[in-house]
C-alpha positions as CSV (number, residue, x, y, z in Angstrom):
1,X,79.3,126.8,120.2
2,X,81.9,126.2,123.0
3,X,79.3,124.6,124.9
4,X,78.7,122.2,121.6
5,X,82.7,121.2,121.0
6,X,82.9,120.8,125.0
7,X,80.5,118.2,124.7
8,X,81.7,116.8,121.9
9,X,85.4,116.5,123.2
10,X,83.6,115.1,126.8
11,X,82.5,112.5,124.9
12,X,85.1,111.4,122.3
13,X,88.3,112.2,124.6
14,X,87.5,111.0,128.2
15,X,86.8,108.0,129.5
16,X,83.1,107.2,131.8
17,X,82.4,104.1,133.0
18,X,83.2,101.8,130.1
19,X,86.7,101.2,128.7
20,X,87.9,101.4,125.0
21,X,88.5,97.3,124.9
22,X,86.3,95.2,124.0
23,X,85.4,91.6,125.0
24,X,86.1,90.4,121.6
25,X,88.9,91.7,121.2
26,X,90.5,90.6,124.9
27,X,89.4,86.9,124.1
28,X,90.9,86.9,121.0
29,X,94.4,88.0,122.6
30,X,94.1,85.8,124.6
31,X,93.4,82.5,122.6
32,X,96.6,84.0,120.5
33,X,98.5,84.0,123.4
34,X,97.0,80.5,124.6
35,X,98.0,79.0,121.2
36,X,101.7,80.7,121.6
37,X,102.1,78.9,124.9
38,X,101.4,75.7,123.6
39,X,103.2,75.4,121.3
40,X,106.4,76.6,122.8
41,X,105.7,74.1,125.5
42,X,105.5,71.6,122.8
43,X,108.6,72.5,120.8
44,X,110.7,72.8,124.4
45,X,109.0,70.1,125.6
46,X,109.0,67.0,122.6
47,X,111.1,68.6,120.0
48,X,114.1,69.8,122.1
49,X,113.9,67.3,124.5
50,X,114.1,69.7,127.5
51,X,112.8,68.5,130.7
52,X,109.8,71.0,132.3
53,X,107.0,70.5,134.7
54,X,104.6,69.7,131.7
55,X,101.9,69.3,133.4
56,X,101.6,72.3,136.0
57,X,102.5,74.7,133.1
58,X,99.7,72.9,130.7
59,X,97.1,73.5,133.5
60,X,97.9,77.1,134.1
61,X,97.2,77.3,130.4
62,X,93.8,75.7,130.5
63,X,92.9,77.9,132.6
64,X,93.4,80.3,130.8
65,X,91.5,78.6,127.9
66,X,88.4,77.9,130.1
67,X,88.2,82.0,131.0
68,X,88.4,82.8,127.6
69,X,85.3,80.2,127.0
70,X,83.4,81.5,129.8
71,X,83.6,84.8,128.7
72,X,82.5,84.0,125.1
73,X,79.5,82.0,126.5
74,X,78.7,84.3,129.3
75,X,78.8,87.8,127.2
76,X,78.2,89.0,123.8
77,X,80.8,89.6,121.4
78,X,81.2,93.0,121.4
79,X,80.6,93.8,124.7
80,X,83.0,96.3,125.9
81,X,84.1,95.7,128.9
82,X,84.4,98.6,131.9
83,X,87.0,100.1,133.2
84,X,88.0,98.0,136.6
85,X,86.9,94.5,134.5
86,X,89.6,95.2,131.9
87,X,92.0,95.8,134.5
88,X,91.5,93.0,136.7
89,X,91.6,90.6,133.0
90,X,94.7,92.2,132.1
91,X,96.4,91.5,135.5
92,X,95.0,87.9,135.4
93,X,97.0,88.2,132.1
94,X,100.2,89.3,133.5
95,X,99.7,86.8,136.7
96,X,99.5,84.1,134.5
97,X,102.2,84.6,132.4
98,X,104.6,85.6,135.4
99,X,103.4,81.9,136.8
100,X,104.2,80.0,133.3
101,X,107.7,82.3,133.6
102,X,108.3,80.9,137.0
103,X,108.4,77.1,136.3
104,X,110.5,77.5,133.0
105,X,113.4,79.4,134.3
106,X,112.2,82.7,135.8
107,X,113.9,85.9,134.2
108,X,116.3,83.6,132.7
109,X,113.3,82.4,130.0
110,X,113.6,84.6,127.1
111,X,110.0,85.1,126.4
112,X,110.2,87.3,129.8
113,X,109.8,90.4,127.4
114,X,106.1,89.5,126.4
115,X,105.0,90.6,130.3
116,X,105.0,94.0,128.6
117,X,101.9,92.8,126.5
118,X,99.4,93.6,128.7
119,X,100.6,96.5,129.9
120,X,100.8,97.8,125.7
121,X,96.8,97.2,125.8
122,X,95.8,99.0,128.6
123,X,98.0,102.2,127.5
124,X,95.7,102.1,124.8
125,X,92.4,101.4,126.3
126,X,92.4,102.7,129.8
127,X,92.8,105.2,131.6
128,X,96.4,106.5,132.5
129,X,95.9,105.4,136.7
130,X,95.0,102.0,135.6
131,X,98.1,101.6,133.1
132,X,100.2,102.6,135.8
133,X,99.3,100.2,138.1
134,X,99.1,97.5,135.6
135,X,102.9,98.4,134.6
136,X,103.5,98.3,138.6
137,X,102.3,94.9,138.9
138,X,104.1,94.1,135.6
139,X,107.4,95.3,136.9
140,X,107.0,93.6,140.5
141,X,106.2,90.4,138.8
142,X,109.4,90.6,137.0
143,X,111.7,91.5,140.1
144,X,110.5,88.4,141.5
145,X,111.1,86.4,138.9
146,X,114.9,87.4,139.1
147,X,115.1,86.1,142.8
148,X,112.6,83.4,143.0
149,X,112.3,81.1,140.2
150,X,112.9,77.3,139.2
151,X,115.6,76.7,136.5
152,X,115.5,77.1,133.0
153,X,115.0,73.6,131.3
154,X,118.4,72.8,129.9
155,X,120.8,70.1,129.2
156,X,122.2,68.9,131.7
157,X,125.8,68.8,130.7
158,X,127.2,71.7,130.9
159,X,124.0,73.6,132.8
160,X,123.2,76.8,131.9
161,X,123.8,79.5,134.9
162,X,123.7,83.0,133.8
163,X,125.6,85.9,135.7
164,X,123.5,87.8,138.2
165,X,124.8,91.0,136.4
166,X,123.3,89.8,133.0
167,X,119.8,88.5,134.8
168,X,120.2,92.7,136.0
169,X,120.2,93.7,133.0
170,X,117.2,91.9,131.5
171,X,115.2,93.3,134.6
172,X,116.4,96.8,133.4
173,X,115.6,96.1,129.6
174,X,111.8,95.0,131.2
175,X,111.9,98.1,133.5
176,X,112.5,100.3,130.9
177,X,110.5,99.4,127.8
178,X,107.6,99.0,129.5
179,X,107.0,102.8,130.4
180,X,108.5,103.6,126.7
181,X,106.3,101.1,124.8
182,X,103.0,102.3,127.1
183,X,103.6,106.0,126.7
184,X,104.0,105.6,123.0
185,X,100.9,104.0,122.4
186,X,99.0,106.3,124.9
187,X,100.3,109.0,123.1
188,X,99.1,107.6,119.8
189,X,95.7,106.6,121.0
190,X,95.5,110.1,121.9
191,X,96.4,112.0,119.5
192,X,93.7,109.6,117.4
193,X,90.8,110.5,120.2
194,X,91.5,114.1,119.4
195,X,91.8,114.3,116.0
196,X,88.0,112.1,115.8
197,X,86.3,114.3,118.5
198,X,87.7,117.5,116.6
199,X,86.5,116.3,113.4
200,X,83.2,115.0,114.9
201,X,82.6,118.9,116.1
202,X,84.2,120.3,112.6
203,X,81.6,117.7,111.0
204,X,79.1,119.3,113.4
205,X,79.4,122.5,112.6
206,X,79.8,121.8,108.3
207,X,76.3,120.2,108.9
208,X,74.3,123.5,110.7
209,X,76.1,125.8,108.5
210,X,74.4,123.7,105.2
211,X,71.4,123.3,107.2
212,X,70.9,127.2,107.8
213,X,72.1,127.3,103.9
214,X,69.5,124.7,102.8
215,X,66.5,126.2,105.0
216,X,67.7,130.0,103.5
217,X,67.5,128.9,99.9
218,X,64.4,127.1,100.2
219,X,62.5,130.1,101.5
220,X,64.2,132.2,98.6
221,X,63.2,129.3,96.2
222,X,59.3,128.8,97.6
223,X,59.1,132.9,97.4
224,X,60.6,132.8,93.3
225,X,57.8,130.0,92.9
226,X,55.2,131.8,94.6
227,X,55.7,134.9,92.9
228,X,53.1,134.0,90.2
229,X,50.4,132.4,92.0
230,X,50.4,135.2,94.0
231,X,50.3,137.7,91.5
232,X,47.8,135.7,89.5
233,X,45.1,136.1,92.9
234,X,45.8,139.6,93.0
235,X,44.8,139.8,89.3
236,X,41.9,138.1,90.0
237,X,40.8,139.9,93.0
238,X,40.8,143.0,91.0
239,X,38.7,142.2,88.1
240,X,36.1,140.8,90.9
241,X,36.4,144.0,92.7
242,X,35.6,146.2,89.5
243,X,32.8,143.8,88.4
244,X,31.4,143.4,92.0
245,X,28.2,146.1,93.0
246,X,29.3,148.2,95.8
247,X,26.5,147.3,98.4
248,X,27.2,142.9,97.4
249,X,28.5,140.9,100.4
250,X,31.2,139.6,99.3
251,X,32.8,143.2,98.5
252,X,34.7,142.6,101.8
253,X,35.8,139.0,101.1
254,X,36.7,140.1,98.2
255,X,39.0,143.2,99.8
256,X,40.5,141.3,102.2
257,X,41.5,137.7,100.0
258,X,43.3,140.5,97.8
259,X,44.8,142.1,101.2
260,X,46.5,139.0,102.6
261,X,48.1,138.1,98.8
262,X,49.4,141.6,99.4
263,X,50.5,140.8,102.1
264,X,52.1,137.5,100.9
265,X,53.8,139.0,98.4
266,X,55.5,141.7,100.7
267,X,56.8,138.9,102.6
268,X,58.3,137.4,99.6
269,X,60.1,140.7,99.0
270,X,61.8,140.4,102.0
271,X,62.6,137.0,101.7
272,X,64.5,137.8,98.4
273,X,65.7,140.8,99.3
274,X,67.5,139.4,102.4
275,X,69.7,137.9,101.5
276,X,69.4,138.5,97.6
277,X,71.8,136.1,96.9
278,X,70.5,132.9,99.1
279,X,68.2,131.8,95.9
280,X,69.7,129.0,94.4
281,X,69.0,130.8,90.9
282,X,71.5,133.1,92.2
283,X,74.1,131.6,95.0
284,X,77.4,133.1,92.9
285,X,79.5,135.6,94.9
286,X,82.1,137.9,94.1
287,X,85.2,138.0,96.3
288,X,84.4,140.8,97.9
289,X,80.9,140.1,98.8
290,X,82.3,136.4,100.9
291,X,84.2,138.9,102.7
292,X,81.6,141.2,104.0
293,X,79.0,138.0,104.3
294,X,81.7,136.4,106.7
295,X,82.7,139.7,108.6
296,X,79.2,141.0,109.0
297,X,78.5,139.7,112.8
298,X,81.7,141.6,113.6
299,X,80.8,144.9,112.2
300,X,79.7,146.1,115.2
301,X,81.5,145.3,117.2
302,X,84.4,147.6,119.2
303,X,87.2,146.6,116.4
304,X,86.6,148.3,113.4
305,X,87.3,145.7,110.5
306,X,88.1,147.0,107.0
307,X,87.6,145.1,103.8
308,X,89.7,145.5,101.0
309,X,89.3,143.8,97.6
310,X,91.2,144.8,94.7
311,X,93.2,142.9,91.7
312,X,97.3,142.4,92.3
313,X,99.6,144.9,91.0
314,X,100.7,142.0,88.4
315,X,97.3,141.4,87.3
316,X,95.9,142.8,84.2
317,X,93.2,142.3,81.6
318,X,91.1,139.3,81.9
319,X,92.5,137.9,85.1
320,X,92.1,141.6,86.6
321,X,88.1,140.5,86.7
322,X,87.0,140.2,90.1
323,X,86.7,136.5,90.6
324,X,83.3,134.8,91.4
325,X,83.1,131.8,93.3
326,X,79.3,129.5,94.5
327,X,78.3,130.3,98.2
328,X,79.7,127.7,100.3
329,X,78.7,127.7,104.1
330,X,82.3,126.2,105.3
331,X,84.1,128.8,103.5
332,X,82.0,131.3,104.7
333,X,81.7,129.7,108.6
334,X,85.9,129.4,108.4
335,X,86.8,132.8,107.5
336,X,84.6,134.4,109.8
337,X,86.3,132.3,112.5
338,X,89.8,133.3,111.6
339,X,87.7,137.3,111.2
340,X,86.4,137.1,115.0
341,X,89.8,135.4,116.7
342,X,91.0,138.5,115.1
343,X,89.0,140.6,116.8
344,X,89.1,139.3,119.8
345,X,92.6,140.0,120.0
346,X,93.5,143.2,118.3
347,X,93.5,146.6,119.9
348,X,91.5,148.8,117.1
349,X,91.4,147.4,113.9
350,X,91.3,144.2,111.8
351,X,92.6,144.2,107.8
352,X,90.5,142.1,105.6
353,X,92.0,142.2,102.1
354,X,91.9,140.0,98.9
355,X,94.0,139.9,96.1
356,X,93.7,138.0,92.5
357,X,95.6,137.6,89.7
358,X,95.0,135.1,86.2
359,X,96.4,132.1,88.8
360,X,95.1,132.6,92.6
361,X,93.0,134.0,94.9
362,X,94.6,135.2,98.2
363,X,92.4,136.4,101.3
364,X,94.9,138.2,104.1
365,X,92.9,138.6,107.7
366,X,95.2,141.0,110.1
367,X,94.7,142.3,113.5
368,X,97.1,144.9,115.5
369,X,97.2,142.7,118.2
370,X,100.2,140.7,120.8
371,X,99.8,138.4,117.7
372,X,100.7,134.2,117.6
373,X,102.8,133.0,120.9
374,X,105.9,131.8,119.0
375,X,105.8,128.7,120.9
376,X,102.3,127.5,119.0
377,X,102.5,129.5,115.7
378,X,104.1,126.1,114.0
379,X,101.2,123.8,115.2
380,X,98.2,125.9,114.9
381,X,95.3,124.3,113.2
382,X,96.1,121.0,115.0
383,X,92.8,120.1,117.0
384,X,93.7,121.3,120.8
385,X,96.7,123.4,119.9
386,X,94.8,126.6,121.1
387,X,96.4,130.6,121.8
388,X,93.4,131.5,124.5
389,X,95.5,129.4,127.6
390,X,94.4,132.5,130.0
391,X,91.5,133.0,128.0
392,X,89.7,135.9,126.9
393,X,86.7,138.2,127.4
394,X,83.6,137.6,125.3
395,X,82.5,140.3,123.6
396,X,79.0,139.9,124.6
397,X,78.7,139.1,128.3
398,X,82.5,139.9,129.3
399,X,83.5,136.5,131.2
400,X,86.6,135.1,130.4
401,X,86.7,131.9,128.3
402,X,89.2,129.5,127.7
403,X,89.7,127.9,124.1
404,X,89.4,124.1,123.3
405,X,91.7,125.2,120.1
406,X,89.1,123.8,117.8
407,X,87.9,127.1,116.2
408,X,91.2,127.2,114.0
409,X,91.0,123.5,113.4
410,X,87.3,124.0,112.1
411,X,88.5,126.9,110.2
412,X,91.2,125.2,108.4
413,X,89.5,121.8,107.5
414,X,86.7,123.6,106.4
415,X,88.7,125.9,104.2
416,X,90.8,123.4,102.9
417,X,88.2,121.1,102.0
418,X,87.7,124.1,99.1
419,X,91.2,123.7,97.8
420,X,93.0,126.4,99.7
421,X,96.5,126.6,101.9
422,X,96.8,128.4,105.2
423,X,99.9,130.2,106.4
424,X,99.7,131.6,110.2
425,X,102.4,134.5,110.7
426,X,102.8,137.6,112.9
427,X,103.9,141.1,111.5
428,X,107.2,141.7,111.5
429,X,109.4,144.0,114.0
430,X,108.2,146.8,114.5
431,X,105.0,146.2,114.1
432,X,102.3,143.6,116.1
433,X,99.8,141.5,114.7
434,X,98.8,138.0,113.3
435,X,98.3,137.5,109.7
436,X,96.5,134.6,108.4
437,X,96.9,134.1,104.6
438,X,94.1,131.9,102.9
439,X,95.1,131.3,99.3
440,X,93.2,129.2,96.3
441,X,94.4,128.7,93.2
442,X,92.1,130.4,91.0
443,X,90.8,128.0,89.1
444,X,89.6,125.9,92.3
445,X,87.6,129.0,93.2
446,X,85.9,129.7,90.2
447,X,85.0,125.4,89.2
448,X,82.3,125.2,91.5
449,X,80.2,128.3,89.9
450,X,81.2,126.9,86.1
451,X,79.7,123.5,87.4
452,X,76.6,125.2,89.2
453,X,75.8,127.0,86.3
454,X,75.7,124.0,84.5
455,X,73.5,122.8,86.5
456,X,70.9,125.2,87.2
457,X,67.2,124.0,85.1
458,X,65.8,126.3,82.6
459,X,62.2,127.3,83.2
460,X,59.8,125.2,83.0
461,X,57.7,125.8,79.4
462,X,54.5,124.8,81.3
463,X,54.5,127.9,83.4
464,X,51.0,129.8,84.1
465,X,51.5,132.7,81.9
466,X,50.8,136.5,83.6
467,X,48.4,138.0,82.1
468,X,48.2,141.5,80.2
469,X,48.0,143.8,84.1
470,X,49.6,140.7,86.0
471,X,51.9,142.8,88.1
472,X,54.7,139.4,88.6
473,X,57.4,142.1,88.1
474,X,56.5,143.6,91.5
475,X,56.1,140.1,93.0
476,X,59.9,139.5,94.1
């Protein structure tokens, strides 16, 4: 399973050789940003009256215009772009801006802060070496355009000359929003990379656990619908048997078509009888039961794990009933998640216990070992927030393995998903341990078996009766 969410993350989280951007959505930047120019050229230009070099600045422009068209003509839509493509379109970007910046008044111009644009993108689309030296040409761009620059279109009478020490201090405001702006949105591209790629794995794992649950109940179903056939060719091999001389040729047929239904129907037995529960006629469980389905791979192991399941002290009459809740794989798949990380860690034992009352139903999973590092306990079940940093020895082969801290994430989701709340704690002083608490309200356990019941078909009334020896009884 680590082998599965390493994949997973590979693919989600890390970049190969093509970026996050795509062509579409560069172009269309772009034409935004073409569109802005103009018509601040315009407005400066014929509305205000100041005097620029129209024409250089309108050709830089076009140029710009006549990349974007070649790049719509040349490539599809949504092709994305690789990694050192984007990079060399978002420097053009920064180049060209930095040249319009240069013939309307340098550092001076006010529109200085939108060199920071392109920079903003690649934080979010490519990879952190890139951004840097995006941000690098973004910043030496901008120190130049303090120094070196012609003069900001003005009147002429008074001219506008602005203190070096002010000039300074845009530089700085450039210098330092651009880092800000482009780790804030790498963080927050992030963050959304691993929260998809952990749900992609928890989605992974919800869909084998109700595959394994579907394949399970249809072998339980097929052997409760073959139970009659079955028991009807063993009737029928029996009458033949009696009626058939001892010395005919078919005697043997006869012995061994009855042999292999026999042998059918032991087959069938075993289907139902493990597990018993896994036909859909019959997929309620009792409290107790989840518990020992979710903690059997771990029985055997070198931790001893006791289960406890008994009513609250508070609890009394009706809501003292042991509640009963419909097999669901992801509750089953997330406690025994939460069951093995606590065996993995304790020393001797781990506590299983449930308690219930008339308003919820509270599972309690403690081991007797180092317990949660304090510095994690307040973001576990976060995707990647994970207590195995030195990693620890599997209890199979004995290598050490790391954590991708998706198991509690899985756990969580999936547990959640069925209307419970998770607290993570440790014991207190004196004692040592973790203690995870999964609690449902009752009646959010006990809905989905009202509503299965509900559901489940009566027999059908065209249904081969058994004869008068038909041993169907014997069948499942």
């Amino acid at each position: 399973m680590v082998g599965q969410f390493n994949k997973i993350f590979e693919s989600k989280a890390s970049f190969s050789g093509d970026s996050q951007l795509r062509l579409q959505t560069i172009v269309r930047l772009r034409w935004i940003g073409v569109i802005g120019q103009i018509f601040a050229l315009c407005a400066v230009y014929f509305w205000l009256g100041f005097d620029l070099p129209i024409g250089p600045c309108l050709t830089i422009i076009a140029v710009s215009a006549w990349v974007n068209v070649f790049l719509a003509i040349y490539y599809p839509a949504r092709h994305r772009l690789s990694v050192n493509f984007a990079t060399a379109l978002l420097a053009y970007d920064i180049i060209q801006l930095a040249s319009l910046l240069y013939l309307t008044g340098g550092i001076d111009n006010p529109f200085t802060m939108l060199i920071v644009a392109p920079v903003t993108v690649s934080a979010a689309t490519l990879p952190l070496a890139y951004t840097i030296g995006l941000g690098l040409l973004a910043l030496a761009c901008t120190w130049l355009l303090a120094f070196y620059a012609m003069p900001l279109p003005w009147y002429v009478d008074p001219p506008l000359a602005l203190p070096f020490l002010y000039k300074l201090g845009i530089v700085s405001a450039v210098t330092a929003s651009m880092p800000f702006l482009a780790i804030y949105v790498w963080r927050l591209t992030q963050e959304g990379r691993e929260m998809s790629a952990a749900l992609a794995a928890t989605e992974h794992v919800l869909a084998r656990e109700q595959k394994l649950h579907a394949l399970d109940g249809l072998a339980a179903a097929a052997a409760h619908e073959l139970g009659t056939p079955l028991s009807t060719i063993t009737l029928v091999t029996n009458e033949l048997e009696r009626q058939m001389a001892k010395d005919s040729p078919y005697r043997d047929d006869i012995l061994l078509l009855r042999s292999q239904a026999q042998r059918c129907r032991e087959i069938l037995q075993m289907l139902t009888r493990h597990p018993p529960d896994e036909d859909p006629l019959h997929g309620s469980l009792t409290v107790k039961e989840m518990l020992h389905e979710a903690a059997a791979p771990y029985a055997d192991g070198a931790t001893f794990v006791q289960i406890r399941a008994t009513p609250s002290a508070s609890a009394a009459g009706p809501s003292a009933r042991e509640p009963v809740g419909i097999r669901r794989p992801g509750v089953i798949y997330g406690l025994g998640n939460i069951i093995e990380n606590a065996a993995d860690y304790a020393k001797t034992r781990v506590e299983v216990g449930a308690e219930w009352d008339g308003q919820t139903v509270s599972v309690t999973i403690a081991d007797d070992g180092p317990g949660f590092n304090p510095d994690v306990i307040d973001t576990i079940g976060e995707p990647y927030v994970t207590t195995r940093t030195h990693g620890r020895k599997e209890r199979k082969s004995g290598t050490k393995v790391s954590g991708l801290g998706l198991g509690f994430f899985i756990a969580k989701t999936l547990l959640e998903r069925s209307g419970a709340k998770l607290l993570f704690e440790n014991r207190p002083p004196p004692g040592h341990g973790a203690i995870v608490r999964v609690i449902w309200p009752r009646s959010a356990f006990e809905a989905a078996t009202a509503q299965r019941e509900q559901q489940i078909p009566r027999p059908s009334k065209h249904r081969e009766p058994p004869g008068p020896n038909d041993p169907i009884s014997d069948a499942i």
